[in-house]
ZAMARGU-4260 file (C-alpha; in steps of 0.2 Angstrom, whole numbers, plus 5000, padded with zeros to 4 digits):
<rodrens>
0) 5232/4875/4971 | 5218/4870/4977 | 5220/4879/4992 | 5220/4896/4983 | 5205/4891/4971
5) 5195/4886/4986 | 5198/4902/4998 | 5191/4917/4985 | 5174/4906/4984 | 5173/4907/5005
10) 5177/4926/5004 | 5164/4925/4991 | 5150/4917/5002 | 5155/4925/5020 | 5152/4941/5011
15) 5137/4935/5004 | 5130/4928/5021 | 5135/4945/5029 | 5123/4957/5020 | 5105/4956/5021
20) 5097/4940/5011 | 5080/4938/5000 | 5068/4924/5005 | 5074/4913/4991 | 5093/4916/4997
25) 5088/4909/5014 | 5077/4895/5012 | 5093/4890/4999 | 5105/4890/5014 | 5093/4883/5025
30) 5089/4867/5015 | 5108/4866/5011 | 5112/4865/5031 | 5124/4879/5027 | 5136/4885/5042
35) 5132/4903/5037 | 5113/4903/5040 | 5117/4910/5058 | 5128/4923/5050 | 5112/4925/5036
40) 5099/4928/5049 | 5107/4939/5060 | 5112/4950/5046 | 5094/4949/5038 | 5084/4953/5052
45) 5084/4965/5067 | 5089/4959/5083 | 5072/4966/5090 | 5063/4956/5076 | 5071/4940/5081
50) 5068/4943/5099 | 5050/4949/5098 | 5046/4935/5086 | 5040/4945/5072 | 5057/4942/5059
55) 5050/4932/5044 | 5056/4934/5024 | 5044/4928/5009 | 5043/4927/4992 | 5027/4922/4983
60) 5022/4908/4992 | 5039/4903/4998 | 5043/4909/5015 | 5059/4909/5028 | 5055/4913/5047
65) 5065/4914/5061 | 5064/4920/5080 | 5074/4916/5096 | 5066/4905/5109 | 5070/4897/5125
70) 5063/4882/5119 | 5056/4873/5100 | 5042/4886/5095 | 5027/4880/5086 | 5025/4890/5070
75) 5006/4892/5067 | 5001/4900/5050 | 4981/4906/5048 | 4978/4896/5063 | 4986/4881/5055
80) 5003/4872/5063 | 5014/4874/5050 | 5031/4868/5048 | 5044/4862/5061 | 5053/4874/5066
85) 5074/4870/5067 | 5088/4874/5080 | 5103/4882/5077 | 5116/4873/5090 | 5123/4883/5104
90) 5110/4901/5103 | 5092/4904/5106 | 5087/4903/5087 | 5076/4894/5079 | 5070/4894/5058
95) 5059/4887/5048 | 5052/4888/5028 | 5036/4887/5022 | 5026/4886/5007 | 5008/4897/5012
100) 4995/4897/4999 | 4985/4905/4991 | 4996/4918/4983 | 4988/4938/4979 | 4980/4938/4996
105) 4986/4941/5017 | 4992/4929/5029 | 4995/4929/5047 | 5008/4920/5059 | 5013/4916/5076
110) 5023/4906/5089 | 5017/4895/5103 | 5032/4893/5116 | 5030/4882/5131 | 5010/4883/5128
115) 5008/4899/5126 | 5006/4912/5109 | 5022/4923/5106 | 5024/4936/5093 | 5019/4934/5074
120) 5009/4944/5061 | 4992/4950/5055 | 4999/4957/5040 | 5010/4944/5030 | 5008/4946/5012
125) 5011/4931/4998 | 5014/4941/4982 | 5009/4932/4968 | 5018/4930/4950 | 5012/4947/4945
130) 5020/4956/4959 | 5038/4950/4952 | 5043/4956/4934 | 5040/4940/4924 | 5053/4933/4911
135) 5051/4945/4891 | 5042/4959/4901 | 5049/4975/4897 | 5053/4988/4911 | 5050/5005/4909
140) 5061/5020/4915 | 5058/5028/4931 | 5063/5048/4933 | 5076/5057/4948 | 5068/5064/4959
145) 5060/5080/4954 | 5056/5096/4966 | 5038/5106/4962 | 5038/5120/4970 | 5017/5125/4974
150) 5010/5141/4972 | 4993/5136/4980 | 5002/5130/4994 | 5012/5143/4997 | 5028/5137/4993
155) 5026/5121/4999 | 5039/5110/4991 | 5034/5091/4985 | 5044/5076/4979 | 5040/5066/4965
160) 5044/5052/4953 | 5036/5051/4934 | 5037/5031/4928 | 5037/5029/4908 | 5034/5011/4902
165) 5041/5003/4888 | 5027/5003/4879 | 5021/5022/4878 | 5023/5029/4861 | 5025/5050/4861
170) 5012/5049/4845 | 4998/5040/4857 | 4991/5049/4872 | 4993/5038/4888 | 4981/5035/4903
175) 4986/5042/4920 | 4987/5035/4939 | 4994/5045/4953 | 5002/5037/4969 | 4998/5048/4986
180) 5014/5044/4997 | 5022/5040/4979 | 5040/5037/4985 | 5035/5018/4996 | 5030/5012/4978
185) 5047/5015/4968 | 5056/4999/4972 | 5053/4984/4963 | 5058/4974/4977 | 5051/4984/4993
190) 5034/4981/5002 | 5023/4988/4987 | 5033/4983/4971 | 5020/4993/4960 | 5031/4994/4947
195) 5031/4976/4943 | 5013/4974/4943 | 5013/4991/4932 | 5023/4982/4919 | 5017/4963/4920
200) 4999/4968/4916 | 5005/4983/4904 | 5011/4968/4894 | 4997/4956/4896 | 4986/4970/4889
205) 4974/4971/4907 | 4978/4988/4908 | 4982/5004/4897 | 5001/5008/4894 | 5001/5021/4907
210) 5011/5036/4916 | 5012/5036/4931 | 5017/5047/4945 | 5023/5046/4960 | 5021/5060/4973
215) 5027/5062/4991 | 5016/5073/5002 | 5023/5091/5003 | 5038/5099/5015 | 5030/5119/5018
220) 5047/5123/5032 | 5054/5134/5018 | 5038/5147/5019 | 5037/5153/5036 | 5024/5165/5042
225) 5012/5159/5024 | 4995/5156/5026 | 4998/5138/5024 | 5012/5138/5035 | 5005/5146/5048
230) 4991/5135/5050 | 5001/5117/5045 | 5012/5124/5062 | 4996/5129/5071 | 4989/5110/5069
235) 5008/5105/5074 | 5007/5113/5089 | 4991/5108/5094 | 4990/5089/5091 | 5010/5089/5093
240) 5014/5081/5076 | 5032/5085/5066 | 5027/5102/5054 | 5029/5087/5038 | 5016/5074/5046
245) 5004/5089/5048 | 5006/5095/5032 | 5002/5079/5025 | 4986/5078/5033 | 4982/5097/5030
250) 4986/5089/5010 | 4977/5072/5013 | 4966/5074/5025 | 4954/5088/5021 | 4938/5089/5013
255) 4939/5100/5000 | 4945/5105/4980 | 4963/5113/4987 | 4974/5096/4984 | 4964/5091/4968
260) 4967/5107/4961 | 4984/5105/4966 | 4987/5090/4956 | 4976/5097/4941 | 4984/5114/4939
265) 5002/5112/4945 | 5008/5092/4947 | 5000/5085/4930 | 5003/5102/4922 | 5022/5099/4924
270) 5019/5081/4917 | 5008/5085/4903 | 5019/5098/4899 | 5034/5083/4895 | 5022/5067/4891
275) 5007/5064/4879 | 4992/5060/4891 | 4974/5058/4887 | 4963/5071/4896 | 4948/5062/4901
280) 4943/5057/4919 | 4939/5040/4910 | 4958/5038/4908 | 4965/5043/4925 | 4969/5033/4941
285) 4971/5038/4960 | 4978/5028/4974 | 4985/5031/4991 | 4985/5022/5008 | 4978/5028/5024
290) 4978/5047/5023 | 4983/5045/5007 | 4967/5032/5005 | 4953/5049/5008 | 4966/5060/5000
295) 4963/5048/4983 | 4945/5047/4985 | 4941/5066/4990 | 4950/5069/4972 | 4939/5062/4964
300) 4925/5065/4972 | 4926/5083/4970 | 4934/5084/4952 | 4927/5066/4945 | 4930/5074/4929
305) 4950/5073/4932 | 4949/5057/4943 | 4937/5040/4940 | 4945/5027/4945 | 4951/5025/4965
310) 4960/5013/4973 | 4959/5017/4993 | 4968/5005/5006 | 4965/5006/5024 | 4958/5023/5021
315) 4957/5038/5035 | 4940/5039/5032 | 4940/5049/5052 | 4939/5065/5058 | 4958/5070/5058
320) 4954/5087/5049 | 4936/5092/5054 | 4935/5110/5059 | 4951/5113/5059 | 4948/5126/5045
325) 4933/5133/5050 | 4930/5135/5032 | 4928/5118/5028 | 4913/5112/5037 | 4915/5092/5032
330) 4927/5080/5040 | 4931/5063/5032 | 4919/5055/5045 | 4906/5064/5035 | 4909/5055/5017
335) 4897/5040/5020 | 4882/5054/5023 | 4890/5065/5007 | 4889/5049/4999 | 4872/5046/5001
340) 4864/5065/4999 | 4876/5071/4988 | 4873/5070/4968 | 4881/5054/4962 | 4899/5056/4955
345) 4905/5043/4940 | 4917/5036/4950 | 4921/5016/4951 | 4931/5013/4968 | 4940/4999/4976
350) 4939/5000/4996 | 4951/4988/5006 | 4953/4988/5026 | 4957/4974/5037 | 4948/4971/5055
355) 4963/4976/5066 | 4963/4993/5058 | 4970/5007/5069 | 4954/5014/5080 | 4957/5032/5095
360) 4948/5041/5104 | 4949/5055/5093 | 4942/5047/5078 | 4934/5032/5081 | 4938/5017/5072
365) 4944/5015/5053 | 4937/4997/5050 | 4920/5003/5054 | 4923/5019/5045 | 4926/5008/5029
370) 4912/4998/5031 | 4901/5013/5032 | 4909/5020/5017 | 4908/5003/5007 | 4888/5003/5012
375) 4885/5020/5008 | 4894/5015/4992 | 4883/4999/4989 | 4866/5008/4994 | 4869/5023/4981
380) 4870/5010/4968 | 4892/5014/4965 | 4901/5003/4954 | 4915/4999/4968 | 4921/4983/4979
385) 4927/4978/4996 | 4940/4969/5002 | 4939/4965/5018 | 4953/4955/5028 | 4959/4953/5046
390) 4974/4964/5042 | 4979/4981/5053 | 4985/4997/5047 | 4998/4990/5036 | 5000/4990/5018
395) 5002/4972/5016 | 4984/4966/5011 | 4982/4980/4996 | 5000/4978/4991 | 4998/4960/4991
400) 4980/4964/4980 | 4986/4973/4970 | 4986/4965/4953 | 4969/4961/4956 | 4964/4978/4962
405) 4971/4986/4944 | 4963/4973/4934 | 4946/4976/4942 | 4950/4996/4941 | 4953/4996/4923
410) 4942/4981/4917 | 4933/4984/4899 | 4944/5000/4898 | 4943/5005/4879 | 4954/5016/4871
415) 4943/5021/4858 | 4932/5029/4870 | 4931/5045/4883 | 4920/5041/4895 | 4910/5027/4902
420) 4896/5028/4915 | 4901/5013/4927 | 4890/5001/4934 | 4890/4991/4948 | 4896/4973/4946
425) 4883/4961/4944 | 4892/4950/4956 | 4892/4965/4969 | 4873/4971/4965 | 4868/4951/4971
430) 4876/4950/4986 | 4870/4959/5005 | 4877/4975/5010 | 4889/4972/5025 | 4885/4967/5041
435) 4895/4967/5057 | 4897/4956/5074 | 4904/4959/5089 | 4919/4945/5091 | 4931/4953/5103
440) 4924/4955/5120 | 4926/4945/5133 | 4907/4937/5133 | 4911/4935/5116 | 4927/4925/5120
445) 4917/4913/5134
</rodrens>
């Protein structure tokens, strides 16, 4: 009897220990000594990850890591030794947990093995409480996936996801924020779990009930021989990119009105049409990453009376589309310059890079392109703010932000008003503008 009552639970557990675990589930059969941590890890992480180490699990500030080593690795975490790491008898694996504070912000790891560094992370996020659904908070209800097809992009097709939360009322026009890349923020439990942040301050009454949608850049292979294919497949051929990487940077990457009027006249045009939304530029939102970063920015600047309020991370501010089309003289390498001569636009912007941002020899280098951009900013007296970490072009340091980016974005929002003309931040007009130094050349490292 006992037998039979026992051997269901194992199948239970085996099965359990064969797909792929959260943080929490891991550190649990690590501190229980379990039999089926090997199993846990192996099924968890790729064997590359493992190998490489750069395998690790976290959830707020609780973290799992785990990597195969000739011999005990030292686990160091922002340049701190951290905890001891474990053996699993009879393989090359090794595991530890850790608790990494402070929470909302980017970590970094790494081995030493036999004296020497090994593997690790820049980019190692520790979501805080806000970045999980929190206990009472309602959830709102996210959309299939609907197809628009674009008449200004020649029948380019695009992707995209409308989010409703609990708390919008049909009677009561709602604000507005639109994700560029939109699908890599739909899962509550993914990399960017927007969603949960969306709904936590929703409820806490830090931001407006909002709609939000989530937009994936545009697939143009069904339109041959249009203007826009034509030239999306010219710019394939001639920087050999895929036809849907070039025509999300022929969307995102270009300095003009053509994707904001896209998103005015056709994308939020098919949601006004279903969802009560307020119409001023006070109420609507932007974000994006990388390409997606200038993409959300460049709306706004050229129709801040659709878009005021940006959230840019690790933003291509680079020349990736200058001259391309030769009827578009400005690149994004020229927007600091715009910045500065060009009339100011009512636009309150949050800026985040991190030191180990991607740089090329085509166009130059992103974390000195935001710094540029977070001067020119400062200088023409924008209401915006930097964050600057020692992150690379990864969405961990935004994602991990977040919270705080949306509560900074929306702060003294007021329904009862339309517009607002922002101002910077008293705690931003005191401080310096930024400043650089040189800390990775070899004199420097002497």
């Amino acid at each position: 009897m006992w037998k039979s009552a026992v051997l269901p639970f194992c199948l239970v557990i085996s099965a359990f220990a064969a797909d792929k675990l959260s943080a929490p589930q891991l550190i649990d059969l690590a501190k229980a000594n379990s039999p089926l941590l090997r199993d846990a890890i192996q099924s968890t992480f790729e064997a590359k990850d493992l190998q490489e180490g750069t395998a690790w699990a976290g959830h707020g500030p609780d973290f799992f890591f785990a990597v195969e080593a000739p011999s005990q690795p030292s686990l160091i975490v922002d340049a701190d030794a951290a905890a001891q790491m474990k053996h699993l008898s009879d393989s090359d694996l090794w595991y530890a947990t850790a608790h990494i504070e402070p929470v909302g912000t980017l970590h970094s790891f790494h081995y030493i093995v036999n004296g020497a560094p090994f593997g690790g992370k820049l980019d190692l996020p520790a979501f805080s409480p806000l970045s999980y659904l929190q206990p009472g908070v309602p959830s709102g209800t996210l959309s299939q996936k609907i197809i628009h097809t674009s008449k200004i992009y020649d029948g380019m097709k695009s992707e995209y996801w409308i989010y409703v939360p609990a708390q919008y009322d049909p009677k009561v026009p709602a604000a507005l924020m639109v994700f560029q890349d939109g699908g890599g923020y739909t899962d509550r439990d993914g990399n960017n779990p927007a969603l949960n942040v969306i709904d936590n301050l929703i409820a806490e009454k830090k931001i407006p009930v909002m709609i939000c949608v989530f937009i994936n850049p545009g697939d143009i292979s069904d339109s041959p021989s249009t203007p826009t294919y034509n030239f999306v497949k010219g710019y394939s051929d001639k920087w050999h990119r895929t036809l849907k990487d070039s025509m999300r940077s022929t969307l995102y990457d270009t300095v003009s009105d053509r994707y904001a009027r896209f998103l005015r006249d056709e994308m939020l045009a098919d949601v006004t049409a279903k969802y009560n939304i307020r119409k001023d530029a006070y109420s609507h939102a932007i974000t994006g990453l990388s390409s997606g970063g200038i993409c959300s920015f460049n709306a706004a600047w050229q129709m801040p009376d659709e878009f005021s309020r940006v959230i840019s991370w690790i933003g291509s501010f680079a020349s990736i589309q200058w001259k391309e089309q030769p009827d578009i003289p400005d690149g994004g390498q020229d927007y600091p310059e715009k910045i500065l001569r060009e009339p100011k636009r009512n636009i309150r912007v949050w800026l985040q890079d991190g030191a180990n941002d991607q740089e090329n020899d085509r166009y130059g280098s992103w974390p000195l392109a935001n710094i540029r951009m977070a001067n020119a900013l400062k200088l023409k007296g924008y209401d915006f703010h930097f964050s600057f970490g020692k992150g690379t072009h990864n969405s961990g340091h935004g994602a991990a932000e977040f919270p705080e980016e949306m509560i900074w974005l929306w702060r003294d929002y007021d329904p009862a008003r339309t517009s607002q003309i922002f101002e910077m931040d008293p705690a931003e007009k005191s401080k310096p503008l930024f400043r650089v130094s040189i800390v990775n050349r070899e004199a420097d490292a002497k």
